[in-house]
C-alpha positions as CSV (number, residue, x, y, z in Angstrom):
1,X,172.7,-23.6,-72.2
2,X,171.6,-20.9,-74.2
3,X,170.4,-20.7,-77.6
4,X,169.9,-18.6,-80.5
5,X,166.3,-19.1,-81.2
6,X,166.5,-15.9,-84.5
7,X,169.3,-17.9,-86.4
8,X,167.7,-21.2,-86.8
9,X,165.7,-22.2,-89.5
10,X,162.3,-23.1,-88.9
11,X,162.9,-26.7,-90.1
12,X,165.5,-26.5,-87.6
13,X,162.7,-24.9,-84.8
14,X,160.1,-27.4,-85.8
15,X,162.8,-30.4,-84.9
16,X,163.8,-28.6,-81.3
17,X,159.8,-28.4,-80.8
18,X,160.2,-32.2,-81.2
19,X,162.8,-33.0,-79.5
20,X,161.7,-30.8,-76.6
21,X,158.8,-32.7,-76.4
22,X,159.9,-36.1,-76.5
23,X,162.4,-35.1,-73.8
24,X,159.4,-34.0,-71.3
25,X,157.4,-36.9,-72.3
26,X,160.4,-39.1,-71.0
27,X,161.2,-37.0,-68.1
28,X,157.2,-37.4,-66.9
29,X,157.4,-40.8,-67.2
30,X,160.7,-40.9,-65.2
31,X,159.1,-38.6,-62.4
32,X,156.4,-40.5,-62.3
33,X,158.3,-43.7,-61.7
34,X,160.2,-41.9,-59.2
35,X,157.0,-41.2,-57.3
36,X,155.5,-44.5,-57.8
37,X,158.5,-45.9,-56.1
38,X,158.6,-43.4,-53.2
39,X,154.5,-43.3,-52.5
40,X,155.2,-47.8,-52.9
41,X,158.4,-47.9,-50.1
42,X,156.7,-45.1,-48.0
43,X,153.5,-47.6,-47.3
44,X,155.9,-50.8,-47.2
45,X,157.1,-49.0,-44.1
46,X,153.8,-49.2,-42.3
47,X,153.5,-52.5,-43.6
48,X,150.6,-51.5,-46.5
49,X,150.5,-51.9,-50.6
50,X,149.8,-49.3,-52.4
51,X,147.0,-50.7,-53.8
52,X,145.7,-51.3,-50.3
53,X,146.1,-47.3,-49.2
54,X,144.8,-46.3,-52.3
55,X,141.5,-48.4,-52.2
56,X,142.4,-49.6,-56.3
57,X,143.0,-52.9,-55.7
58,X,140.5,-55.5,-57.7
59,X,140.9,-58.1,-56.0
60,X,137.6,-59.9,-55.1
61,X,135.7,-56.5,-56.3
62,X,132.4,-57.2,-58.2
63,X,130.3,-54.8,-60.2
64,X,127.1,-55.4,-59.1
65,X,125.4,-56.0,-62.2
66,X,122.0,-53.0,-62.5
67,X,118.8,-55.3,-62.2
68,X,116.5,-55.3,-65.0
69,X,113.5,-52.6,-65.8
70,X,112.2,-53.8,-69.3
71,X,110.9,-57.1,-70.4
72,X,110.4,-58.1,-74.4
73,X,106.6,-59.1,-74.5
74,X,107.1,-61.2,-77.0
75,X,110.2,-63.0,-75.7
76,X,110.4,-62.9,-71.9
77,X,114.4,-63.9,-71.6
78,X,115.4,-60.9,-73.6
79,X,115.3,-57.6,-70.6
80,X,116.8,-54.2,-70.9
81,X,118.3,-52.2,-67.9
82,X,117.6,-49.5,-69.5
83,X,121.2,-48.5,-69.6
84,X,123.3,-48.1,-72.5
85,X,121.9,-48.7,-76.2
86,X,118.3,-49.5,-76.5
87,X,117.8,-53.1,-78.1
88,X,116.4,-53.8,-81.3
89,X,113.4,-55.1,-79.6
90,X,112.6,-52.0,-77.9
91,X,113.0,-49.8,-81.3
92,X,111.0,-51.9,-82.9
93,X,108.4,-51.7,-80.2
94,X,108.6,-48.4,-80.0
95,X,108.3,-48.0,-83.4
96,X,105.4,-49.8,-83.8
97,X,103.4,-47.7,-81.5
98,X,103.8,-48.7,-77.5
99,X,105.1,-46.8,-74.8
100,X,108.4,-47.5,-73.2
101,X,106.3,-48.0,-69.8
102,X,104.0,-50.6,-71.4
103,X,107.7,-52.8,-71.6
104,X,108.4,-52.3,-68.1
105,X,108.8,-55.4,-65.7
């Protein structure tokens, strides 16, 4: 199939460009399918899941959860890992003068 790229109008371009592109988005998917189902009945045949090769499966998985390293001195249940966003206790602590070290456990 050829086309004639020079007498379309670029209305006409612009709508290929989108069709072009929703035809390789679907043929991906397709492919990947394809795959999915080929990788799935290839480990079937030495008895396996994928999910068992492949080491994704969640089953009876737990994050382990990071231990705490800062304590509120005001309010000893409230604790920090010191991951992720820092708590409004530990702002205002550190805004009020103390050093992160004086919070840790």
């Amino acid at each position: 199939m050829t086309l004639d790229l020079s007498a379309m109008t670029r209305k006409e371009l612009l709508q290929l460009q989108s069709d072009v592109e929703e035809a390789l988005r679907t043929a991906e998917l397709r492919e990947r399918q394809e795959a999915l189902k080929a990788a799935e009945e290839a480990a079937a045949k030495y008895g396996f899941s994928l999910d068992e090769i492949a080491g994704t499966s969640r089953q009876g998985v737990k994050k382990n959860k990071a231990a705490p390293k800062y304590r509120n001195p005001s309010n000893h249940d409230e604790t920090w890992t010191g991951r992720g966003r820092k708590p409004h206790w530990v702002h205002a602590a550190l805004t009020a003068g103390m050093d992160i070290s004086d919070l840790e456990i």
